[in-house]
Steps between C-alpha positions, in 0.01 A plus 500: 500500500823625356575663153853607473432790246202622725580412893238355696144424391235625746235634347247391173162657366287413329302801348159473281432136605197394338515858358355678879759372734827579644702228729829550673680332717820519673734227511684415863800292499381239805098470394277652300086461518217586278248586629140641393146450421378210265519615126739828560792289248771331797497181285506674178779762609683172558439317227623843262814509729543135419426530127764750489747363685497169264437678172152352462399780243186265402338434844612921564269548218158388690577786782370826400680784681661852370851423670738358714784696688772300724679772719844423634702682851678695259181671406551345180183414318446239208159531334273312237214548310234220487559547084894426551411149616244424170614297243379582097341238385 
């Protein structure tokens, strides 16, 4: 994935999932695999990264986690706080 501003993308976490778990994973330009035990958050890590990536703020709002940080080959990162993506009512 390219961002001008930022270089390549190869790396997102997810920190506080569920509020007691950390994910990262590293992004490769010919495959990348997810791979873990039942219940440890690939589909949900995926489904926040897609949530993002679309600008759905309301289904964002279901997954509870403290942050997100997308870090770039520049050593650039761009973070965001679960409370950046709520909406006020």
């Amino acid at each position: 994935m390219e961002f001008e501003a930022y270089g390549e993308l190869y790396q997102v976490k997810i920190n506080g999932l569920w509020g007691k778990t950390d994910i990262v994973f590293d992004l490769y330009e010919e495959c990348n695999v997810l791979i873990g035990e039942n219940g440890i958050g690939k589909t949900t890590a995926l489904k926040i990264l897609e949530s993002i990536l679309n600008l759905n703020f309301i289904r964002m709002a279901k997954y509870k986690f403290d942050n997100i940080e997308f870090v770039f080959d520049t050593e650039e990162e761009i973070r965001f706080d679960y409370v950046d993506f709520i909406i006020p009512s």
